[in-house]
Each structure stands twice: as C-alpha cells, then as structure tokens.
C-alpha positions in Angstrom: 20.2 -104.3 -8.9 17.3 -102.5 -10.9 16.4 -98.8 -10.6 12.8 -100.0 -9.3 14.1 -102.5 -6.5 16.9 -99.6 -5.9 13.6 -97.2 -5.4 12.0 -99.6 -2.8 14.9 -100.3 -0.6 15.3 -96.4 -0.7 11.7 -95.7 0.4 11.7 -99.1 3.0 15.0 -97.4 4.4 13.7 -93.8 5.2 10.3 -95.4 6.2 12.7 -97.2 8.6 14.8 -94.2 9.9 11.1 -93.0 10.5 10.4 -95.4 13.3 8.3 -97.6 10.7 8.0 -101.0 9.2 6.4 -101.4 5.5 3.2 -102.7 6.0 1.5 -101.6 2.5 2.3 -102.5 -0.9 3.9 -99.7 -3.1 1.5 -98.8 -5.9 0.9 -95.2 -5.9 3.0 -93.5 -8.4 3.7 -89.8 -9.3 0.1 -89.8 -11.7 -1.6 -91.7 -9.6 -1.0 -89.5 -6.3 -1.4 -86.9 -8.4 -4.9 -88.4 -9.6 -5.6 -89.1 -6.0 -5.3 -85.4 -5.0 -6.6 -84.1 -8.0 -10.1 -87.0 -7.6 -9.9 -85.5 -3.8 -10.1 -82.1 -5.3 -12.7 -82.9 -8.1 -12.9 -79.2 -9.5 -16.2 -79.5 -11.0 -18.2 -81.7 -9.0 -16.2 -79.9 -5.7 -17.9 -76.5 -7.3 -21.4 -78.0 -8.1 -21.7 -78.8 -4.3 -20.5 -75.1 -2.5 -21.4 -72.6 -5.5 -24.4 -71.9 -3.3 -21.9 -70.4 -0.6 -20.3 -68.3 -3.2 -22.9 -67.1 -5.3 -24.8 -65.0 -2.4 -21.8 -63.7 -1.2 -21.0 -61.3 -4.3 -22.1 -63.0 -7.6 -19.8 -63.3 -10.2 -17.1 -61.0 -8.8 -16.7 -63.7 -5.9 -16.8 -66.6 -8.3 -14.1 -64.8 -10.6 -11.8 -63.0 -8.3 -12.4 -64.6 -5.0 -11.3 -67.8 -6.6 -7.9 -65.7 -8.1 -7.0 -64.3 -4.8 -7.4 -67.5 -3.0 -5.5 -69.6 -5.4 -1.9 -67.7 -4.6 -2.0 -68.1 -1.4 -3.2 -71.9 -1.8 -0.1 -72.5 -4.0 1.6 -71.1 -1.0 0.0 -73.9 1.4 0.8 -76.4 -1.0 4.1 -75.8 -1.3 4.6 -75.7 2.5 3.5 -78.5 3.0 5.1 -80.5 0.0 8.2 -79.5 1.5 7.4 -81.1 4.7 5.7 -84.1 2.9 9.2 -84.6 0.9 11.3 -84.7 4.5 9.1 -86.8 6.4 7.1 -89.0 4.0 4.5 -91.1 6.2 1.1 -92.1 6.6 0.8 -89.9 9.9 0.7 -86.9 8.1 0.7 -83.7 10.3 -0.2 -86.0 13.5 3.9 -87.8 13.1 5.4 -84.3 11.7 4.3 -81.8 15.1 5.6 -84.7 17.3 8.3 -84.9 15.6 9.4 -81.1 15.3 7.8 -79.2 18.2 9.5 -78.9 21.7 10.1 -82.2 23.6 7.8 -80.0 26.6 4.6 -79.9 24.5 4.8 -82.4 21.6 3.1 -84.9 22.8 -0.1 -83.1 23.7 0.4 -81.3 20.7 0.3 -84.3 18.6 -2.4 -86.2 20.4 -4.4 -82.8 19.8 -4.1 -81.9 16.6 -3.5 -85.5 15.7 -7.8 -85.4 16.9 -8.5 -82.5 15.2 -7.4 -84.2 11.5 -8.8 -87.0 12.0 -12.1 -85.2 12.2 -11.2 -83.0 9.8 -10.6 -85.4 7.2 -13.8 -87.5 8.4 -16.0 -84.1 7.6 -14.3 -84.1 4.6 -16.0 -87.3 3.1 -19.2 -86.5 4.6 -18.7 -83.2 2.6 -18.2 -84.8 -0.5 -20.8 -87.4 0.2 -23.6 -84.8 0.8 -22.9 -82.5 -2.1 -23.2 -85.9 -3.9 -26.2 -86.4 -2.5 -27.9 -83.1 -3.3 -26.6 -83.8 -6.6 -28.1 -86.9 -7.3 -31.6 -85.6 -6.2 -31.7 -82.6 -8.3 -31.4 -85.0 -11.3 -33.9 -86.9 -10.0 -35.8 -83.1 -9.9 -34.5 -82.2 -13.5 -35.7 -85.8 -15.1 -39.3 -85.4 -13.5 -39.8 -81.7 -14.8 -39.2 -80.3 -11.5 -42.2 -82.5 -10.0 -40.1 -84.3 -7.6 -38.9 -82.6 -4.8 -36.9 -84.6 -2.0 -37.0 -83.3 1.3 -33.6 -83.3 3.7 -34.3 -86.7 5.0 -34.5 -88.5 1.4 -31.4 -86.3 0.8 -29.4 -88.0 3.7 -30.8 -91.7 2.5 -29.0 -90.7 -0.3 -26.2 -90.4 1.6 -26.2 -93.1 3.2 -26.1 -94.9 0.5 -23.3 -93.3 -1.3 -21.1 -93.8 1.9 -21.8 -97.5 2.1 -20.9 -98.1 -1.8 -17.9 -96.2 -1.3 -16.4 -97.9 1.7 -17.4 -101.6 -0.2 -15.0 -99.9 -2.9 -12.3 -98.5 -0.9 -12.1 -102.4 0.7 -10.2 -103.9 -2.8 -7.0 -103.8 -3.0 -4.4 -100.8 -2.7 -3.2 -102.0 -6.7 -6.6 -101.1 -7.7 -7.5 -98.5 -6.4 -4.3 -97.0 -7.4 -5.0 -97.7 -11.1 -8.7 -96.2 -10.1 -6.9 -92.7 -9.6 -5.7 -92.5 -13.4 -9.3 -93.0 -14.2 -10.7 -90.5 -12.1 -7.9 -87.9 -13.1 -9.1 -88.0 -16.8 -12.9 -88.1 -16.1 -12.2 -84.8 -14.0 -10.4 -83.4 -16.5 -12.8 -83.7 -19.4 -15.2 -82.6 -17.3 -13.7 -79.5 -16.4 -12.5 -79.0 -20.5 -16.5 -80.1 -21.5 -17.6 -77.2 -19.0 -15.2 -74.5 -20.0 -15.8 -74.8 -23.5 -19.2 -76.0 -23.6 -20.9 -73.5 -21.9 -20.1 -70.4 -24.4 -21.4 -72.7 -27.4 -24.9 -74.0 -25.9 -26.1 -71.2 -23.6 -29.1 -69.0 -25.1 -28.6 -65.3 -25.4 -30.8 -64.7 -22.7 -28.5 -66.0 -20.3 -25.0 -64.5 -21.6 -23.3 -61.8 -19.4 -20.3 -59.2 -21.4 -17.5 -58.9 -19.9 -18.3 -55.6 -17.3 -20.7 -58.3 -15.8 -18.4 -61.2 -15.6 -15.4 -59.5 -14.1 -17.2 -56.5 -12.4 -20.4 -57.0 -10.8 -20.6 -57.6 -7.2 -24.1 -58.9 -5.9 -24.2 -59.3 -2.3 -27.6 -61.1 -1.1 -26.1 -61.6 2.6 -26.5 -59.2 5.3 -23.1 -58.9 5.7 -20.9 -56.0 4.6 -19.6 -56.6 0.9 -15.9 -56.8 2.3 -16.8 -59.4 4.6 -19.1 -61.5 2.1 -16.4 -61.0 -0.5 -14.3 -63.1 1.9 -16.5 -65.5 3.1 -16.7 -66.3 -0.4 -13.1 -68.0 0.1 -14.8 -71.4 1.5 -16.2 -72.4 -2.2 -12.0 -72.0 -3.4 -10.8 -73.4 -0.1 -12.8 -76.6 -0.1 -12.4 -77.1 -3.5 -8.6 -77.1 -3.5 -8.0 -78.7 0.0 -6.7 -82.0 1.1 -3.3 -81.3 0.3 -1.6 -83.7 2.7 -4.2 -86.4 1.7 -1.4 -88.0 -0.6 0.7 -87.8 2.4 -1.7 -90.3 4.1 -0.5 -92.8 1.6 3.0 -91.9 1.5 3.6 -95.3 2.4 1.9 -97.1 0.1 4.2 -94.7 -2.7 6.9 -95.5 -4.7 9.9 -93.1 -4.3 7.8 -91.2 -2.1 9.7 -88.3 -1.0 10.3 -87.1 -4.6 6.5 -88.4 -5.7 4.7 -87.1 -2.8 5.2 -83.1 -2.7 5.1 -83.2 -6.7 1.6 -84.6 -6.7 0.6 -82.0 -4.0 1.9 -79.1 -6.3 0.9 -80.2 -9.5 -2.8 -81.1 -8.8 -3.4 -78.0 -6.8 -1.9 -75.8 -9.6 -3.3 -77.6 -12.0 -7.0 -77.4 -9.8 -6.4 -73.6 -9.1 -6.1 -72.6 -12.6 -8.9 -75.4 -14.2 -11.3 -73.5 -11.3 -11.0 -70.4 -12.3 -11.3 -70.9 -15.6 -14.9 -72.7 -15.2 -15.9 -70.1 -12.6 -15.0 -67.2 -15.8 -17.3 -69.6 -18.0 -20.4 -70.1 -15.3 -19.9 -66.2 -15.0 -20.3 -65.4 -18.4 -23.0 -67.5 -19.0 -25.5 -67.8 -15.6 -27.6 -64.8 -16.8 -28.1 -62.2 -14.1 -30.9 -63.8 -11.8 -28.8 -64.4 -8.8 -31.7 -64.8 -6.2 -33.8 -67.4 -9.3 -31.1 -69.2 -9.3 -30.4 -70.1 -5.7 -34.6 -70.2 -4.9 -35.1 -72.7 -8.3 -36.8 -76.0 -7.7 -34.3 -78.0 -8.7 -32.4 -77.1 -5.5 -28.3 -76.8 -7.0 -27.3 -73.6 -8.3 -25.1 -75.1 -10.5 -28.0 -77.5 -12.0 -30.2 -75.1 -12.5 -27.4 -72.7 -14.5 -26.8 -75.8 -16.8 -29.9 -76.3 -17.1 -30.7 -73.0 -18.8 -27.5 -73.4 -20.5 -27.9 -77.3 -21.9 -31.4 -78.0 -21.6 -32.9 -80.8 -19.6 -30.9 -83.8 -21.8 -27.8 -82.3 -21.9 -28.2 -81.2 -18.4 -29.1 -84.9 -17.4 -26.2 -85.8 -19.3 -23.7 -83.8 -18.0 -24.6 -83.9 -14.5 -24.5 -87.8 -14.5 -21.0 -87.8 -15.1 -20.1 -84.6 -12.5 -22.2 -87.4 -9.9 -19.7 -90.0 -10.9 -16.4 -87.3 -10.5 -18.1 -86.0 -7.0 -18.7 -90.0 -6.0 -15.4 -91.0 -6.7 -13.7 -87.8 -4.9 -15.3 -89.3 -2.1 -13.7 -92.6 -2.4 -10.7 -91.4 -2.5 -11.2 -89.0 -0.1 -12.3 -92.2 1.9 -9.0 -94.0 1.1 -6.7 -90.9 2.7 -9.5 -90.6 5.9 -8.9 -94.4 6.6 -5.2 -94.3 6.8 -5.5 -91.2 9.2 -7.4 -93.0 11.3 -4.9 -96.3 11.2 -2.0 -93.9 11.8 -3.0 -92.2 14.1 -2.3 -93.9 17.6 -4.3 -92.0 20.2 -7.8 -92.9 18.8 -10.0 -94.9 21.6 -9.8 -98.7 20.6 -6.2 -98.1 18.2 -5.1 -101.5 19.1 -8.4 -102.9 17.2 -8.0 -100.9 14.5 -4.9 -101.2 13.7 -5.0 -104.1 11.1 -4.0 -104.5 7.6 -6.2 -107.3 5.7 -3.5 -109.4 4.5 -4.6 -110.4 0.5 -5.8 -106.8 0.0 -2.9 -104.6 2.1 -6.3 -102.6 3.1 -6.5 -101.2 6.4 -9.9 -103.2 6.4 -11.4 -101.5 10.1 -10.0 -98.1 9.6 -11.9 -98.0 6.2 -15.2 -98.8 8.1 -14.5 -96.8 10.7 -13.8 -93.7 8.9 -17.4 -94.1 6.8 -19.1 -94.4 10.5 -18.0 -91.5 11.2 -18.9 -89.5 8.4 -22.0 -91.3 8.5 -22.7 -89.5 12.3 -21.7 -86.1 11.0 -23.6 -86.1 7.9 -26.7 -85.6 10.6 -25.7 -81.8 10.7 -27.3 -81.1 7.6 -30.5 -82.0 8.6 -30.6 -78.8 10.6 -30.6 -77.0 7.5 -29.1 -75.3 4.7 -26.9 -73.5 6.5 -26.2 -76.1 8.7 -25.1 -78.1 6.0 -22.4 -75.2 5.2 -20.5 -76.0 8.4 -19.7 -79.4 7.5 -17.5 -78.6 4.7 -16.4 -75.1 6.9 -15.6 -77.9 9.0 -13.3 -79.8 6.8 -11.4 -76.7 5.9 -11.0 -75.3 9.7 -9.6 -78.7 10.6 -7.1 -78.5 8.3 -5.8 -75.6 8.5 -5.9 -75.4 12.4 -3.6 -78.7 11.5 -1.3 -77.7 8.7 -0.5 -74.2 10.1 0.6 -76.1 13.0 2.8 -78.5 11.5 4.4 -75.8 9.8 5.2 -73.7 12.5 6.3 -76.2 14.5 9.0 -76.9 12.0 10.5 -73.1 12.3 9.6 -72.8 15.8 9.9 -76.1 17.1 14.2 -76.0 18.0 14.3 -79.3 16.2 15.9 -80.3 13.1 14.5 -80.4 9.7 16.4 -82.5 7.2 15.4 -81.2 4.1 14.2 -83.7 1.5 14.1 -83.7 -2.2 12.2 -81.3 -2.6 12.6 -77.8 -1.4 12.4 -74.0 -1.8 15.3 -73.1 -0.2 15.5 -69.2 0.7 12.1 -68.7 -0.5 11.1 -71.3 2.2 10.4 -69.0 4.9 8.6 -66.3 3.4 6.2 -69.2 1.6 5.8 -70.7 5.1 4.9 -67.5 6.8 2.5 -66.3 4.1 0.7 -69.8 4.5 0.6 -69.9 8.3 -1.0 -66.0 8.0 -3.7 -67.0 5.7 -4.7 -70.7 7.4 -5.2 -69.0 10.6 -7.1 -65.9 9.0 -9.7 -68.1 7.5 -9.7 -70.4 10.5 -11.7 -67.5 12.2 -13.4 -65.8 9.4 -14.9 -69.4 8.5 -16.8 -69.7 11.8 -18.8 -67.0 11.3 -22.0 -67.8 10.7 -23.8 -67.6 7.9 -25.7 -64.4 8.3 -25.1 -61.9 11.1 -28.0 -61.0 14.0 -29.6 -64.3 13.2 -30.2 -66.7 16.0 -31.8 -70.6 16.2 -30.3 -74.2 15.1 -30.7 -72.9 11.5 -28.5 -70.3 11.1 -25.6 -71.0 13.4 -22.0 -72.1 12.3 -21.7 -76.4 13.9 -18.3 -75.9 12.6 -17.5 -74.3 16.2 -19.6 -76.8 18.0 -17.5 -79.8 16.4 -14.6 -78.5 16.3 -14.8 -77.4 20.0 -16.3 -80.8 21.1 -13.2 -82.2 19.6 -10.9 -80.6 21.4 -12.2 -80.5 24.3 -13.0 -84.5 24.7 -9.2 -85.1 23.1 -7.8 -82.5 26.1 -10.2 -84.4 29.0 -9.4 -87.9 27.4 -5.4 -86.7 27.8 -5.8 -85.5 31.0 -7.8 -88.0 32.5 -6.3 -89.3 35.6 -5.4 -93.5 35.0 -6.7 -93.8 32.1 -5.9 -90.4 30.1 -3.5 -90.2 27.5 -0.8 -88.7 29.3 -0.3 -91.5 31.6 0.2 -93.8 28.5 0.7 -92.1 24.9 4.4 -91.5 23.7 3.7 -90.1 20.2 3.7 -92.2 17.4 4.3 -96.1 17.2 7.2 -97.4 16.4 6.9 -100.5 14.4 10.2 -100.9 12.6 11.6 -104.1 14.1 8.7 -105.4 15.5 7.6 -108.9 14.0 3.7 -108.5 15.4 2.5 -106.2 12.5 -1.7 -107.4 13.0 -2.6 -108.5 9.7 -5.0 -111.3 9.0 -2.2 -113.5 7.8 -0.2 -112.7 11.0 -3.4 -114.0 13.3 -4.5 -116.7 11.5 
C-alpha cells in the first residue's frame, strides 16, 4: 500500500469515527493550508484596509508596539486552537467541537448558538475584506486622476459588489484549483510584504523619515479617548489582520493528513504573519513623516495610500498598490472558500436541507458559496452609515470569533468530556496557553464594542458590531425556542452522514 493511499484511509477513518462521510476531494496540503490562512490573513493588504483604526489611536507607538503585544497572545490563540483542530479535524469547526465537548445539558443550544454566531462571523469577515478592497481600488482610481476623482460611499459599495460577485464565480471551480491558487497567493503576499519592508527605507524623501525616538516612542492620540484606552483599541488593526485561525479547519476535510496538516498551517502562517506585521508596521513608522491628522484627512481617502504615496510617488504608488488590490482580492476568495463550508457544515441554518449540496464535477459546495457572498453582500450595507460604521464590520468579524473560539476552548476543559489528544499538542503547557487565550478573547470581545469615540451619539458614530451581533443571537435563541417549529423540537447537533448512501450531490440526483 503507498504512504499517500495509507494517508487517505487514515484521514477517511477519523473523518468516520467523527460521525462523517468524505464528501470532498483531498487537495489541500500542509503549504497550501498554510497559503490559505496566510491569503485569509494577507498582512499587507489586511493593514492597508484598518491602518486608519490604528493610526488615530496613538500613532506609531500603536502601529509598533500595539502590534508586539498583540502578537503573543495571538500565538497563544493559535496554538489553542491548533490543538483542538489536530483532535477533531472537520469542516464544522467550533460549531462540531462545543457540541462535542460541552455538557450533554447545554450542548445543543450551545452549538446551535454559537454555531450562528460563526457563521456570521465568518460572513463579516468577507465583507471586511471585500470593502477594504473596495476603498482600495477607488483610491487608485483617486491617485491615477491626481486626486480629481473622488468616489463617494455609494460608488465605494458598487465596487463592492463587484468584487464579491467575481469572487464567488471564482470560488465555484474546482477544490484542486483553488488549492493550487493558495501557493500562488502565499508568494504574492510574501513579496509584498518583503517589497514594503525593504522598499520603503530606500525610496521615501527625507521629509518624510522619522529616527528612531519617533518610531518606537511617540504616542499621538487624535481620539477622545484616554491614551490607555486608545492604546488598546488599537488591537483591532493586529487582531483582524491575524484572525481566521480556524478558517483551515473549515476545510479540514478537503485536507490531506489533516490532523497533522491542519494545526501546523494555523501556527506557521500566524507566526509567520505576526512577525512579517510588525516588521512593515516598524518600516511605515519610520517612514510616514509626522502629519498624522494629513494623513488620515488626504484626498486620496487610505492612509496607507497616501503614505506610499509620499514615499513612491504616484507610479510607483500605482504600481504597488495594484498588486496589494490583487493580495486583498484574493484574501477574500479565500476567505469566501472557508465562509461557504461554514455555512454547508453548519446544520441549524434555515433552508440546511437546500443547501447542503456538493456539485458533483467540481466537489464545490456550489449553494453555500452563493449563499455565503449574499450575505456579505447584505452586511456590506453598514458601511454606508459611515466611516465609523464601516469599523464595526471588521470589529464584527473579530467579536464573532472570539465569542466562538473562547468557547470551544473552554468547553474542552470545562466541558466533563473527553479530549483525545491529536498529533499535535502542548502537553503541560496546554493549560496555561488555553487560559491566557480564553482571558484575552473575552477582554477584546468587550473592549471592541466600544464605539469609536466616547459622548458621541447618532447612526455615525455608534459600534453595529453590537447591533449584529445582538440580532444574531437573539433570532438564533427565538428560532430555538420557538414552539413547533424551533430548533429544540428538532436539532440534535451535528449530522451524521457516515453510512448514509443519500450524500445530495448533483450526480446523486440526476
């Protein structure tokens, strides 16, 4: 028998010992999970689109050291939840692993909860990355005209629009390709991020170098909140840059050896995005001049844009932000590609039954894909509120999450169920890692739905991430309790399908 047939009766047999059937073809690999995270990720293009919410919160000292602080404890998330990925490798994510570990008296409402609250979560998350693309594509369009075009929010979300729907025709090919896609992406993101680090000390004028007592040591605080406070809410541009760390989880399935593959893509491409981050935030800090407040109120509407701009000029600029358009639009895809098999894992969502369906030629979870780009279609209306609104959408992104992944992991300590340990794991340091993850999830969980500045009222300044998130939970919790036709009277957790000869594919119904 060969080692890679040996592999894929391995990962068929856990999948099975799961409760599931494989559905999916296996072509996701160690590098290309780890390009699928690390594309998810997209350290540049992630920073282009939420510098703006780090930047008036304390300058460069927020850039610099709010992006160090972060970065331990989101090792310490990663690893968490790589060790849970590594024991219970399947597409359901957080949604299969709280049902699966918390008490038999609350795990199904638990599951069909939080199982909710991801789904949206991961849903923002595309629109996120869709409407930083956006903004990015029409402050080109400002930097090629001079400045003399200016698009207002509404052209902005056109843009969008547009971006989703090319996306979701991509994410419809087949899984093989898209697998191969990730390699792709990986090494565009990388030379980015190498191009930026290095480029940016050799091209910017004089005027616009900082020494190192500005870089590393001066705090600017343009909010009206208290420096502590703003130094803090600087987190989100960190946290929503290295997120999505169960997104490979989501594909776990379509994986080969996944419990080995799965938790070493989540730690190698947040490591490897944590310390890539920090080193373009030293460079932008060194070399963004001291204007804070002429940098957030330019024309061309992106802070980052308008600080390579200064740096590059408006060719290289042009140049350069073309291809952080292409890294941010294919985040998105693949951000896209995770969403969609959330949504087909997750049983609890109204109309399931019709989306569950794998397109038989392509292994594509055709509907869910659709679905998914919808949704994020819907929510990218919140921007249109305004700049802060548009804030709460990727605020949103992060809460979900970590309401999500703080659960999952504390239902495995707390749950009184038992955790078979998979390949990988930390052992005695388990605990402690755990515990420092859980404190810090839930800490920003709060301090994230703050709004953006304090004794402000109106649609324009408040936080939607508290609005959507609480809409969320309070439609799952009604659509659960509902008498008849509420989810208690039905739901049993996740589906088993291994044994079952009525997998929908379009092969299968034709």
């Amino acid at each position: 028998m060969s080692s890679g047939l040996a592999v894929q009766m391995q990962d068929e047999s856990l999948l099975a010992q799961l409760g599931y059937k494989q559905e999916f073809k296996r072509d996701f690999g160690v590098l290309e999970l780890t390009g699928l995270v690390f594309s998810i990720q997209g350290v540049l293009p992630g920073i282009a689109s939420v510098l703006v919410y780090s930047i008036p919160y304390g300058g460069a000292v927020s850039m610099v050291w709010g992006w160090g602080v972060c970065s331990i404890f989101l090792m310490f998330i990663a690893t968490a939840i790589a060790e849970l990925g590594s024991a219970v490798p399947t597409s359901g994510g957080v949604y299969y692993w709280i049902f699966q570990f918390s008490s038999p008296s609350c795990r199904k409402y638990l599951s069909w909860l939080l199982g909710y609250i991801d789904t949206i979560a991961y849903i923002a998350g595309v629109t996120g990355i869709n409407w930083g693309c956006a903004v990015q594509i029409v402050a080109a369009a400002s930097i090629g005209t001079s400045e003399s075009f200016q698009a207002n929010v509404f052209q902005t979300y056109a843009v969008f629009v547009a971006v989703a729907v090319l996306q979701t025709v991509l994410c419809s090919f087949a899984t093989r390709v898209i697998a191969k896609l990730q390699l792709v992406y990986m090494l565009i993101n990388i030379g980015l991020c190498v191009g930026v680090i290095f480029g940016m000390p050799a091209d910017t004028p004089v005027e616009f170098k900082n020494d190192a007592r500005y870089a590393f040591g001066s705090f600017q605080n343009s909010s009206l909140w208290p420096d502590g406070f703003a130094f803090i809410l600087s987190f989100l541009a960190p946290l929503w840059v290295v997120g999505g760390f169960d997104s490979s989880v989501h594909v776990s399935e379509e994986a080969r050896n996944a419990s080995t593959a799965i938790p070493w893509a989540i730690i190698l491409s947040t490591a490897i995005s944590c310390i890539l981050g920090w080193a373009i935030n030293v460079s932008i800090a060194f070399n963004m001049g001291e204007d804070i407040d002429g940098i957030l109120s330019n024309p061309i509407g992106q802070p980052l844009a308008t600080i390579f701009f200064n740096s590059f000029n408006q060719r290289g600029t042009l140049a350069l932000w073309s291809i952080i358009i292409i890294a941010q639009f294919m985040a998105g895809t693949s951000f896209l590609v995770s969403s969609s098999r959330q949504v087909f894992a997750f049983s609890a969502l109204p109309f399931s039954n019709t989306l569950y369906y794998v397109q038989g030629s392509s292994s594509v979870p055709l509907r869910c894909v659709w679905a998914s780009a919808s949704v994020s279609i819907l929510l990218g209306l919140i921007p249109l509120a305004g700049n802060a609104a548009s804030g709460a959408v990727f605020a949103l992104a992060v809460v979900g999450q970590y309401i999500c992944c703080s659960t999952a992991i504390m239902a495995r300590w707390l749950g009184g169920r038992e955790f078979k340990k998979g390949p990988f794991h930390m052992g005695v340091l388990s605990l402690p890692i755990s515990f420092c993850a859980v404190l810090f999830m839930m800490l920003m969980s709060v301090i994230l739905l703050f709004p953006a500045e304090p004794n402000l009222s109106g649609p324009a300044t408040m936080n939607y991430t508290v609005l959507v998130i609480g809409s969320v939970i309070v439609f799952s919790t009604v659509y659960y309790f509902l008498p008849v036709y509420g989810g208690m009277n039905w739901f049993t957790g996740p589906v088993i399908t291994a044994g079952r000869d009525d997998a929908i594919t379009d092969s299968k119904s034709a």
